[in-house]
N, C-alpha and C positions, 0 to 999 in steps of 0.2 A: 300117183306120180312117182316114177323112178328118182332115189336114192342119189344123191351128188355123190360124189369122190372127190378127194382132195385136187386130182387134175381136170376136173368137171364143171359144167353151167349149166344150168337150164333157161331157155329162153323158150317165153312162149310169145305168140305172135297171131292176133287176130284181121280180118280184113278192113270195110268201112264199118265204123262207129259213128253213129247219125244220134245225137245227143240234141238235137232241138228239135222244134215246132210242139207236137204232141208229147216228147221227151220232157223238153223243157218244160212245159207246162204241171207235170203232172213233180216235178222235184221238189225242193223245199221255196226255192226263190224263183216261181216261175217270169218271164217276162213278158212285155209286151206281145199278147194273143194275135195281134193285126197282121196279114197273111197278105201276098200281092200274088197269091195264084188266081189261074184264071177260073177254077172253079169252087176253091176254097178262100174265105177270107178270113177263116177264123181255129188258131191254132187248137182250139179244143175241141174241134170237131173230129181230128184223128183221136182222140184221146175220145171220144164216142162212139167214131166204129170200134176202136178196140173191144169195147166194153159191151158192144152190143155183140161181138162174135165170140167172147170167151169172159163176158164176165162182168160185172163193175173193180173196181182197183181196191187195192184194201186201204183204209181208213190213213194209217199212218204210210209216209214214203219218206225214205232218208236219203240222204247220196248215193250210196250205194246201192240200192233197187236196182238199176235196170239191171247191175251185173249178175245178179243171181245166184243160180250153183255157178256159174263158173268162175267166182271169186274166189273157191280154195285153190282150181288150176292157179289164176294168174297171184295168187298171193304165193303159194309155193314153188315158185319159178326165182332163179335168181336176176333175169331182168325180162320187161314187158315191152311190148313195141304194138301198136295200133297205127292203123291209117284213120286218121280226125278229119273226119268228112262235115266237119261244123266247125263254124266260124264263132268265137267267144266274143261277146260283142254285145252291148246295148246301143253302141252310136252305128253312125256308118249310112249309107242308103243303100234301099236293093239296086244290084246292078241293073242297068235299061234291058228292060229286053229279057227277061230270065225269067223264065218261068216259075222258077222254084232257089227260095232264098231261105237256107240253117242257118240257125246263131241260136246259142244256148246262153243264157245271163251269164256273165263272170261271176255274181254271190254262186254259183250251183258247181263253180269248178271245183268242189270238193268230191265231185262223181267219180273225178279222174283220177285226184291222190288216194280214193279210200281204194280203188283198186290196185293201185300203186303200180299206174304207168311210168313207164321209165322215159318213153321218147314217143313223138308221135311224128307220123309222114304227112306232110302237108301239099305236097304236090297234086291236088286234085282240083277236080270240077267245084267243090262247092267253097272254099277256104276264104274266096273274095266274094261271096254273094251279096256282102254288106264293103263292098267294094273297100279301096286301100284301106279306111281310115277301120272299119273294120275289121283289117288283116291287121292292122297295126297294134289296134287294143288287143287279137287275140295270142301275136307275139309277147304281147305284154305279161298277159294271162301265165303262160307257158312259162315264161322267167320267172316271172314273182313266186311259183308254185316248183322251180323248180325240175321243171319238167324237160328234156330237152326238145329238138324241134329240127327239120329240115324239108328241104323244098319248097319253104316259102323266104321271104325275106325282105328289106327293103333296098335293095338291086339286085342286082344278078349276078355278083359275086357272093352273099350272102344267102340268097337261095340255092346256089352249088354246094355251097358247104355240106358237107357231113356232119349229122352229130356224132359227139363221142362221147364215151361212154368208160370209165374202168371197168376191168374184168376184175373178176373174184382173184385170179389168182398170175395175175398179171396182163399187160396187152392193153388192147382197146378192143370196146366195140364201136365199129364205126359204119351209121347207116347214109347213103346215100338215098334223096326221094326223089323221084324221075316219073313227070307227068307226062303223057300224050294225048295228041290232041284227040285221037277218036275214042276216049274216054269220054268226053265231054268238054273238056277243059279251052274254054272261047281262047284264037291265037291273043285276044289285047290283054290278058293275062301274064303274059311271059313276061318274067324280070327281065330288066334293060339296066344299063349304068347310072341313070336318071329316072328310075320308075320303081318301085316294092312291084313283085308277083310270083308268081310258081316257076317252079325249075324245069318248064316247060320242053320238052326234045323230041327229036323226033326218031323214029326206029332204025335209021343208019347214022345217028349219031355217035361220034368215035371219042368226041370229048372225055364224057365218062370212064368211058373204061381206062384213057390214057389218068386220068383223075387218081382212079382205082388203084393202075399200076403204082405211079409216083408217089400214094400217099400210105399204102398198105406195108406194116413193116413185120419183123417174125414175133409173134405171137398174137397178133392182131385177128379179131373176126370182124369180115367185112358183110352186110345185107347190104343189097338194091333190092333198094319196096318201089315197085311201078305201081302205077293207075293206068290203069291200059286198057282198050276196047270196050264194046257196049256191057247194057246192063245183064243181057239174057244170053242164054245159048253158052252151046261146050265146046265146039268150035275153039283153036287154036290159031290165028294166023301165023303164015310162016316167017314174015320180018317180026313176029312176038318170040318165036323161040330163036332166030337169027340173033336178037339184042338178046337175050338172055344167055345165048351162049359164047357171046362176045365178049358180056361181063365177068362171068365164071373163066374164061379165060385169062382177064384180067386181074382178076384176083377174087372174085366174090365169090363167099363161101354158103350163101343163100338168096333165094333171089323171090320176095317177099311180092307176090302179086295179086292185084286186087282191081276191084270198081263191077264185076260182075254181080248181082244180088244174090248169086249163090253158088255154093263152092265149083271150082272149076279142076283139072284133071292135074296131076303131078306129071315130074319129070327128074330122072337124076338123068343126069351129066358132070363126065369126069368126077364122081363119087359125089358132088353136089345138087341138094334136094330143088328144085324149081315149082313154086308152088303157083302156078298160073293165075288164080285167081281161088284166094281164099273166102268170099262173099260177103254178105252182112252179117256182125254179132251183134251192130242195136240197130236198131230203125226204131218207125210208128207207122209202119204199114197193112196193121192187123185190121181184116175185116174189107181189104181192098182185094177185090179178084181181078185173074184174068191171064197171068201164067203159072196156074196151079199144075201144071207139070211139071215143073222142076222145084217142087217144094216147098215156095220160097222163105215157111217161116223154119223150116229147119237153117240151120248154124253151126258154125266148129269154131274152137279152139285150136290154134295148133301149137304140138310143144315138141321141142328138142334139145336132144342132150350134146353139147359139143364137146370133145376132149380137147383142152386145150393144149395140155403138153404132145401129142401126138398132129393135132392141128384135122380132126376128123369127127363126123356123124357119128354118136354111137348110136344113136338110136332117133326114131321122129310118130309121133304120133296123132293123131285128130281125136277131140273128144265132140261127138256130136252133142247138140243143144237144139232146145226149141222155145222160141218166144210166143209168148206167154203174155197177156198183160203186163206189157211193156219189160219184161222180165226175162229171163233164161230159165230154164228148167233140164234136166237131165236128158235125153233122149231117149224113147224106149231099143227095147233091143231092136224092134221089126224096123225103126225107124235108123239106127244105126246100117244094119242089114241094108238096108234100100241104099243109104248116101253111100257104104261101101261098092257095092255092084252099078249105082252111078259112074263113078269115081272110075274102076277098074274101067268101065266100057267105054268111058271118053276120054282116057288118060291117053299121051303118047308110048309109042311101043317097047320107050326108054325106060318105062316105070313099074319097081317090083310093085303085083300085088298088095293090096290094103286087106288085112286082115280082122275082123273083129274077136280084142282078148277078154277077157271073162270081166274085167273092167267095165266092160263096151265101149272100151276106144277101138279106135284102127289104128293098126300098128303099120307101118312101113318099114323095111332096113336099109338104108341109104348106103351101105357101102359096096 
């Protein structure tokens, strides 16, 4: 990882982090295994396909397991940002009607400080699967630990909110989380004055960005991290890059997107990187087929360097990964190679080149 400067940060930034069912199980305080899918009932049975496709798990698992190699990336970063696609939670019920319910025990929230997340975005499909009272314990989780939090909350003035964040060397960073519906996320989700839920909007929403304007002041970095459209496919829609360049107008100097399970195409505008859809870096999806063309257990990290006294990109990077028995592992170079010539061919026409440096990241230059 590139060297800070006194007027420097490094932020790195991954997409959904799925830290329960088969995750949870396999950590130090698994929880209750009992599942209300329609064809699994029982949380250790993903933690069996895994094992039957790559392996049994090794003997001993500490918190830190699932991050892997890419725990010196996010350790060497001066601050970390995730989309938390798992709800922290032993109480709560699965929501009616939902197919599929994450919650990771609160004892196992040590997964997230030994990484040393800094903020996580909570605007998505899965954060209430253990409905309110289970958004509420996982608010809780977040405080007690420290961590900060946005796009959930208990109204809809507190799921607006931005987190903030000090900079190294003055500023803020301040991330807005902006969930939509055709990510998943059911409309009875959406914060109300009288109701906890997600900071629910929709793609000609103008709140935000006026948000943006009025709250961004000079030396501040501002991220909108979305949840936005399905899980598959490189496909862009065009009110996706309409919101994204509305916000970038408004002040965001990154625009942190995600909910596809695998990475999706960049874009800069007006010198700012747009990362459509950064994909998964944890699940417990190992050992399930069925859109094995688009890779799905390859993964990235993404890092970049902002200058803060100049208020610009110097540099943005992708370190590819591969899960592994519930794990991360380095990416080979063939397999770097692949996500980079993905990448270039589905990106929009806005976007320099990804290059792979002897590192085996891809390099981007955002300015």
């Amino acid at each position: 990882m590139p060297a800070e400067t006194d007027a420097s940060l490094t932020l790195t930034l991954a997409g959904d982090v799925m830290l329960g069912r088969g995750i949870d199980q396999v950590l130090p305080h698994p929880g209750d295994p009992r599942l209300h899918e329609p064809w699994v009932q029982d949380a250790r049975d993903y933690v069996r396909l895994a094992e039957r496709a790559n392996g049994p798990m090794p003997a001993a698992i500490g918190a830190a397991y699932p991050w892997g190699d890419g725990l010196s990336e996010l350790r060497g970063a001066s601050l970390r940002l995730i989309n938390l696609e798992t709800a922290i939670t032993a109480k709560g019920r699965p929501w009616p009607g939902k197919g599929i319910h994450y919650r990771m025990h609160p004892a196992n929230l040590g997964c997230l400080t030994a990484a040393g997340i800094d903020a996580c975005a909570l605007a998505n499909n899965h954060v209430l699967d253990w409905s309110q009272e289970g958004l509420t314990a996982t608010l809780a989780s977040l405080d007690k630990a420290g961590i900060a939090h946005a796009g959930a909350g208990e109204d809809a003035a507190a799921a607006s909110r931005p987190a903030v964040l000090p900079l190294p060397h003055g500023g803020r960073l301040l991330v807005w989380s902006l969930g939509l519906a055709d990510s998943g996320i059911p409309m009875e989700w959406r914060a109300s004055h009288t109701r906890s839920g997600v900071n629910l909007i929709t793609a000609e929403d103008e709140a935000m960005a006026r948000a943006i304007a009025a709250t961004k002041r000079p030396g501040d970095l501002v991220v909108a991290s979305l949840h936005w459209g399905g899980n598959w496919g490189y496909a862009v829609p065009a009110e996706h890059r309409r919101l994204a360049h509305r916000l970038i107008d408004a002040g965001a100097d990154l625009i942190h997107g995600h909910s596809s399970h695998h990475p999706k195409g960049l874009e800069r505008y007006r010198g700012r990187p747009i990362l459509y859809g950064c994909g998964d870096l944890i699940n417990d999806y190992e050992g399930i087929h069925g859109h094995d063309a688009y890779f799905p257990a390859l993964a990235m990290l993404v890092g970049g360097r902002w200058h803060s006294g100049l208020g610009v990109w110097r540099e943005l990077w992708l370190t590819p990964l591969r899960r592994r028995r519930f794990t991360l592992v380095h990416a080979s170079r063939e397999e770097a190679d692949w996500l980079a010539k993905t990448l270039n061919r589905h990106a929009p026409d806005a976007c320099p080149p990804l290059s792979r440096d002897e590192d085996n990241r891809l390099r981007w230059d955002p300015s």
